[in-house]
VOGU-3710 file (C-alpha; in Angstrom, 3 decimals, decimal comma):
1> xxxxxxxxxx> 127,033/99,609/104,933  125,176/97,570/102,515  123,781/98,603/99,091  120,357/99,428/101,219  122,798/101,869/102,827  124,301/103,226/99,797  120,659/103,648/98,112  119,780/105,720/101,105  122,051/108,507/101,063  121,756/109,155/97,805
11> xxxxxxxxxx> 117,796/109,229/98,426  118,784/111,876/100,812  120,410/113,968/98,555  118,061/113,826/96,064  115,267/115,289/98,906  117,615/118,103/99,547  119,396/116,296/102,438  123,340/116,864/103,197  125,132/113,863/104,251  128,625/114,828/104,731
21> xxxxxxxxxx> 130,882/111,790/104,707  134,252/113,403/106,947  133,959/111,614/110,043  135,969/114,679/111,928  132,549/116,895/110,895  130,773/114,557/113,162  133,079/114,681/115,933  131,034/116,558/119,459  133,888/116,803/122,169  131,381/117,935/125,036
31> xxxxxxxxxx> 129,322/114,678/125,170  130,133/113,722/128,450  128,190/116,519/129,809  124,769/114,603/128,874  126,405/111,533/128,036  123,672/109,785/125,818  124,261/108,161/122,329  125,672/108,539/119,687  128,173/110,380/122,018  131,053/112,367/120,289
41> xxxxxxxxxx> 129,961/111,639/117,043  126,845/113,186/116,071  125,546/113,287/112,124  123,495/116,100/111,235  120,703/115,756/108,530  118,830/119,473/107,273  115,803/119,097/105,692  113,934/121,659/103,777  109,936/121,832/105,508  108,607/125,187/103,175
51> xxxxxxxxxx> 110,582/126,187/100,071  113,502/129,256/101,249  111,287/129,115/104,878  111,864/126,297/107,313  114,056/123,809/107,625  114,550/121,246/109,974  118,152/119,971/111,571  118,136/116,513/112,530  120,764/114,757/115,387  120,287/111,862/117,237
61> xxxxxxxxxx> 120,027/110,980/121,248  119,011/108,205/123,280  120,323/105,564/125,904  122,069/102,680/124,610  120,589/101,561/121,339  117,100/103,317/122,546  117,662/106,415/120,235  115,358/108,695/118,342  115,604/112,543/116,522  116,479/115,348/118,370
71> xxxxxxxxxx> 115,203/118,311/116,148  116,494/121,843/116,214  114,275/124,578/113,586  115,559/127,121/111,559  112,745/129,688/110,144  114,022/132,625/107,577  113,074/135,965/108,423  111,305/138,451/106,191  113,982/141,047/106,455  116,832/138,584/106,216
81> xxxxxxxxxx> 118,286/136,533/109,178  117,395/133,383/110,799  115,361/132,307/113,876  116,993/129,048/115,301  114,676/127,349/117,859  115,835/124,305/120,038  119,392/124,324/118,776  120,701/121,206/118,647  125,087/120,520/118,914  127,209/122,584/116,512
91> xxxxxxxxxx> 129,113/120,021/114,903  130,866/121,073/111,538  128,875/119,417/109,837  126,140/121,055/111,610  127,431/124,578/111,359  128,264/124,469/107,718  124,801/123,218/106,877  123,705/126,032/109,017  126,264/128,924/107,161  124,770/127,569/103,961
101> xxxxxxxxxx> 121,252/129,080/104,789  122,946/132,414/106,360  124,844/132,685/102,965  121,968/132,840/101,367  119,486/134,093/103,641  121,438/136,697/106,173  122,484/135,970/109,740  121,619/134,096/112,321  119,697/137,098/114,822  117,411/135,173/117,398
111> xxxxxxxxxx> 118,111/132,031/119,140  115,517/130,416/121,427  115,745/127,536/123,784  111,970/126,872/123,972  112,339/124,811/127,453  113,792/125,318/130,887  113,681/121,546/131,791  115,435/119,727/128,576  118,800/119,677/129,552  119,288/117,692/126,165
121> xxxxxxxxxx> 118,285/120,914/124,705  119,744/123,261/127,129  123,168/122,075/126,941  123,756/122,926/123,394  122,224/126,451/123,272  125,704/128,337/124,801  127,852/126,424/122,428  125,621/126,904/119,667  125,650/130,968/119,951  129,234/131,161/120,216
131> xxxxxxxxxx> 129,490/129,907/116,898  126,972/132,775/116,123  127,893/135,444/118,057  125,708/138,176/116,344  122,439/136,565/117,673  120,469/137,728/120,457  119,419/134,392/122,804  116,465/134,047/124,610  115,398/131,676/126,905  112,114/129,630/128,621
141> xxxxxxxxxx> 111,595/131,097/132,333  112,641/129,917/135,410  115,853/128,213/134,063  117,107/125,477/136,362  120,231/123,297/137,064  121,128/120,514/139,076  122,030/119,667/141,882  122,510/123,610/142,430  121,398/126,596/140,429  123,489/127,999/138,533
151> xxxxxxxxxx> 123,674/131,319/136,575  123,449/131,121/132,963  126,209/132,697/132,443  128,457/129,889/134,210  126,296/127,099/132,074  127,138/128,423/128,868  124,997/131,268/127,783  126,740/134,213/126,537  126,080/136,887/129,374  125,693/140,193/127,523
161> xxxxxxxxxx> 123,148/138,395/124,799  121,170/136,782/127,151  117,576/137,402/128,545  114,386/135,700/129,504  111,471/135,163/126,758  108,985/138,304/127,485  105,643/137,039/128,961  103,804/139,238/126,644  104,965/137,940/123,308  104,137/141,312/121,575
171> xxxxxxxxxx> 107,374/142,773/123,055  109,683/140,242/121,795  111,862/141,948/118,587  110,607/139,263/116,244  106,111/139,577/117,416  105,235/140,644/113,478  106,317/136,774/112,105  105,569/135,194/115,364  103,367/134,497/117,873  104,572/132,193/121,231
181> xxxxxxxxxx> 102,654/131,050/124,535  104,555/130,178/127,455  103,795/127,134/129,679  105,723/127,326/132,806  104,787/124,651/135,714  106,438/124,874/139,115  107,592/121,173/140,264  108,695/121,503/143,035  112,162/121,319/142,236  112,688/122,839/139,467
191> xxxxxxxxxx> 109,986/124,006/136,325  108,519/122,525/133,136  108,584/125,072/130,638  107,841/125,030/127,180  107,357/127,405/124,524  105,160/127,219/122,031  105,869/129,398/118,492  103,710/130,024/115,917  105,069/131,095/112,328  102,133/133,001/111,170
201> xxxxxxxxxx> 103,126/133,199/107,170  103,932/129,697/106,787  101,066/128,821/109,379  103,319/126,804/111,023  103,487/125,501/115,051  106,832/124,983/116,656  106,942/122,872/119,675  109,321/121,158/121,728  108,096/118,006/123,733  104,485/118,313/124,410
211> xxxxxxxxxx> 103,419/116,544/121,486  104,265/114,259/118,930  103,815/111,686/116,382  105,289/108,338/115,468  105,842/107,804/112,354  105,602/103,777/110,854  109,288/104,174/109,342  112,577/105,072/111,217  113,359/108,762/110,349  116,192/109,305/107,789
221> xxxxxxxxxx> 118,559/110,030/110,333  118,322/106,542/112,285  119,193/104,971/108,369  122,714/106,598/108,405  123,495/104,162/110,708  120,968/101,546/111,072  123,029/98,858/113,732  120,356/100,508/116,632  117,388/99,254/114,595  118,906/96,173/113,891
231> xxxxxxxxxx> 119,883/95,614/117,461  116,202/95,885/118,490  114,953/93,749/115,406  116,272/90,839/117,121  113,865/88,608/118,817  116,868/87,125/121,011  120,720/87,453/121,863  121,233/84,591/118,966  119,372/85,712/116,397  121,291/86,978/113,341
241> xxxxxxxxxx> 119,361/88,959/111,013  119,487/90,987/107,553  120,047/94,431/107,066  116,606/95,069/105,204  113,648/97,438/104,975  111,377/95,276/107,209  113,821/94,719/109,652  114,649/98,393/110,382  111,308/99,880/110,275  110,642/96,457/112,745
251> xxxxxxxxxx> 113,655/97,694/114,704  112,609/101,785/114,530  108,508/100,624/115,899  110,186/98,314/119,316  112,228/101,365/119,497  109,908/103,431/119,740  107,798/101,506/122,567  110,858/101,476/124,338  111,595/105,199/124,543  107,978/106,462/125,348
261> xxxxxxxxxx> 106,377/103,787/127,182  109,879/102,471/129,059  108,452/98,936/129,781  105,481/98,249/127,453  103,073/95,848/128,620  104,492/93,429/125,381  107,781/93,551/127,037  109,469/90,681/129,278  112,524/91,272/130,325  114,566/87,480/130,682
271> xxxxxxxxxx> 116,079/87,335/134,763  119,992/87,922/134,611  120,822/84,367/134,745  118,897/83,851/131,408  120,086/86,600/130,372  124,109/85,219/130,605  123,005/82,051/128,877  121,806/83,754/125,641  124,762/85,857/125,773  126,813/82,747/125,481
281> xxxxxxxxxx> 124,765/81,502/122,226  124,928/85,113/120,547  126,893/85,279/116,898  128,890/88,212/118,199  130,183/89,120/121,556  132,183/92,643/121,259  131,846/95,363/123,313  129,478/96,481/119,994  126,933/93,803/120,887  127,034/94,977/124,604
291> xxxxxxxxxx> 128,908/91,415/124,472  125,733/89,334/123,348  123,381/90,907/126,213  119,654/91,117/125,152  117,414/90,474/128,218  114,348/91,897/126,008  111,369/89,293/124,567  108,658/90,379/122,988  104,983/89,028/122,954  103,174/88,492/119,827
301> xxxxxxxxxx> 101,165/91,323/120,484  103,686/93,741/120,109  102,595/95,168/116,982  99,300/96,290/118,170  100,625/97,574/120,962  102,961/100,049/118,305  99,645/100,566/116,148  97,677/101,518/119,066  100,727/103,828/120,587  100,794/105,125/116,516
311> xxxxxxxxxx> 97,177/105,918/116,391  97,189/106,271/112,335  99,584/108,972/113,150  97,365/111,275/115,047  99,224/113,389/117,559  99,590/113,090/120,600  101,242/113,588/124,165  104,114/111,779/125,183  102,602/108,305/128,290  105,524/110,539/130,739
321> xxxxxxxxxx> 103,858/114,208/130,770  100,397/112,692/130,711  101,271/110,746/134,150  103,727/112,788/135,609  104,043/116,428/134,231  100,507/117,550/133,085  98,471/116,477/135,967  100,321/118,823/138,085  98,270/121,923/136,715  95,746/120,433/134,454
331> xxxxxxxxxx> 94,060/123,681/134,623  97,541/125,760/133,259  98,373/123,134/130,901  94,430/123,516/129,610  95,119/126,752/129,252  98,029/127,014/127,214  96,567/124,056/124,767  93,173/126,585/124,361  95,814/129,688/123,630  98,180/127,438/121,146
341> xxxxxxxxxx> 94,739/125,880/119,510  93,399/129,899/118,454  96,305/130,341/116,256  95,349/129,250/112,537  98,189/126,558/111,780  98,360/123,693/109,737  101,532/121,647/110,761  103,442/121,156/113,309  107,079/120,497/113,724  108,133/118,821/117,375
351> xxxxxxxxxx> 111,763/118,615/118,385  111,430/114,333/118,709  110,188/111,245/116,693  108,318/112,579/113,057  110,028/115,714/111,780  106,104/117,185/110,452  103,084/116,543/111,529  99,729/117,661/109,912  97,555/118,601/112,108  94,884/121,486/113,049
361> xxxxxxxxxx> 94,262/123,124/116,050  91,836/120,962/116,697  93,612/117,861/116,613  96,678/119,330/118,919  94,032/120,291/121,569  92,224/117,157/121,376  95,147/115,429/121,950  95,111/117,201/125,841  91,636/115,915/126,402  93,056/113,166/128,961
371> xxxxxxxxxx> 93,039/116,156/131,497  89,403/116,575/131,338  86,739/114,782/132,714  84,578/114,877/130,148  85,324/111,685/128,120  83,021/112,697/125,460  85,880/115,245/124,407  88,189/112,373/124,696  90,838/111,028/122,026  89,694/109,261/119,716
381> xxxxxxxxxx> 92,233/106,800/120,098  93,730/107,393/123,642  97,280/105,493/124,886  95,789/101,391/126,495  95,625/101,402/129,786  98,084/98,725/130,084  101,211/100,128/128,377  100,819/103,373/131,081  101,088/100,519/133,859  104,981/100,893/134,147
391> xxxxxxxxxx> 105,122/104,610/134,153  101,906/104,488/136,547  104,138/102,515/139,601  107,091/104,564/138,400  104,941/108,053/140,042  103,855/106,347/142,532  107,217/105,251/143,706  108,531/108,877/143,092  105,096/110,565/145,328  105,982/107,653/148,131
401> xxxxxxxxxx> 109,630/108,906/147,904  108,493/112,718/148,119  110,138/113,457/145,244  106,987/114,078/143,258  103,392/115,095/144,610  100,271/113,641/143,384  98,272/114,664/140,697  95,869/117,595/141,030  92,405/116,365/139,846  90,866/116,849/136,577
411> x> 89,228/119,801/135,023
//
């Protein structure tokens, strides 16, 4: 790492961050059951949201060099104790930065995996309360595994501390601090379930992956390690470039378009034969390099195409449950967003991409006006038509196949 590199982490420390620099604290043995990157070395980052409140937990998780935050929330209780929501693994790095806050602030009492769905949440949650084994866990409905269902008890989940998130959220132990709302969807084959939670002192919104917001910069997380961004910097396989500001927040944006959109409509990918001659060209061919590979070009126009995905940083809802997920039950998912948008917050904190977000309720149910017909209710600045294309032929593919059903129409 560079001096750039250096600067940062003690930039993080300074905003309350905790780097830890013993590679063994990093070390997640259990990666090959959702075998995405970083793999079996995972850096935690804990950030402090409101002042002896929230904080947020930082990890990172993607395919290849395609990697963004994964976000677990910790929220202090009145009477002492923790709420953990969306845990993410429990590192020791992870679990000391989380024993800090119980030092100081009491136990950890409620864990709560917000989504049946997320198996990149899911899989940490048993792991996670057996290195708390005072807290009670609850769970989204309708859990699922696959190819067969499972019990929770034989995925993890500690058996006698166990249950299912009460639909009435007035009977849950922790209803005075919180409020939550429940979207469950039946697929098919399985359920999309998220859970909503509202921190009513701090007026803050919990949610897992129905909305978010890009931010221009790559979190602080990506700059522990910034070889991803500069990966995706690159305008070819030969390129060699510096390890600079521009460049990683350039890497962080094509990223970005990668992960949400899959094949943005700025995006040619070179045929395989191309692909091996660049490959031969490229600086460095290691196994780091993925041997000189890079079968990505990028049009000029990629930067509006980030802008317009960024929308000045409104939220939004990711291009794969608008296509795929939320037309199912436009009318459900409607409902939830009306529920979520009477509670009085002022931020929101998603488990992906920017760790806050301000925003109203307004704002987060405008951002589910793509459901209705009535344009005039519209986003302002709605996802282009053209960047959806990819994820458009990918449903239709998937409804040919019978593995997804079509859309129910709009409200």
């Amino acid at each position: 790492m560079n001096s750039l590199g250096s600067q940062s982490r003690v930039e993080l420390q300074d905003r309350g961050m905790s780097p830890l620099n013993n590679p063994k604290d990093w070390s997640w043995p259990f990666w090959a059951a959702v075998p995405l990157y970083p793999y079996g070395r995972r850096r935690t980052l804990r950030q402090e949201i409101v002042k002896d409140t929230i904080w947020t937990f930082d990890q990172l998780h993607g395919i290849l060099y395609t990697i963004v935050p994964i976000r677990m929330t910790i929220v202090k209780l009145s009477a002492g104790g923790l709420l953990v929501y969306a845990p993410v693994a429990p590192t020791t790095e992870c679990v000391r930065l989380v024993n800090e806050l119980v030092a100081k602030h009491g136990e950890v009492k409620y864990i709560l995996l917000p989504t049946s769905s997320g198996l990149e949440h899911k899989v940490f949650v048993g792991p996670f309360a057996r290195r708390f084994p005072q807290a009670q866990v609850f769970v989204a409905p309708h859990q699922w595994s696959f190819p067969f269902n499972l019990p929770l008890s034989w995925l993890g989940f500690p058996q006698k501390r166990t249950q299912e998130l009460p639909e009435d959220s007035s009977l849950a132990p922790f209803a005075l601090e919180f409020d939550y709302a429940i979207l469950d969807i039946d697929l098919g084959r399985g359920s999309f379930a998220e859970v909503a939670v509202f921190h009513k002192r701090s007026r803050t919104l919990l949610v897992t992956d129905s909305i978010l917001c890009v931010p221009v910069d790559p979190p602080e997380i990506l700059q522990l390690d910034p070889y991803p961004l500069l990966f995706h910097a690159r305008d070819n396989a030969w390129e060699i470039i510096e390890d600079n500001e521009e460049n990683r927040r350039k890497g962080w944006q094509r990223i970005s378009l990668f992960a949400l959109y899959f094949r943005p409509s700025a995006l040619e990918v070179t045929s395989i034969g191309q692909m091996f001659r660049d490959a031969l060209k490229a600086p460095q061919r290691s196994l780091k390099t993925y041997f000189g590979l890079f079968p990505f070009r990028w049009q000029a126009t990629w930067k509006q195409t980030f802008d317009a995905l960024r929308g000045q940083g409104r939220p939004f809802v990711a291009p794969i449950l608008q296509i795929l997920i939320f037309p199912q039950a436009p009318r459900q998912v409607l409902k939830w967003a009306d529920t979520v948008a009477s509670w009085d917050f002022q931020q929101i904190i998603p488990c992906h991409f920017e760790s806050l977000i301000k925003a109203n309720p307004r704002q987060f149910r405008q951002a589910f006006a793509f459901l209705e017909k009535n344009l005039s209710s519209s986003q302002s600045q709605p996802l282009l038509e053209e960047d959806l294309k990819f994820i458009q032929e990918l449903e239709a593919g998937l409804v040919k196949r019978g593995i997804a059903t079509p859309a129910k129409e709009d409200v």
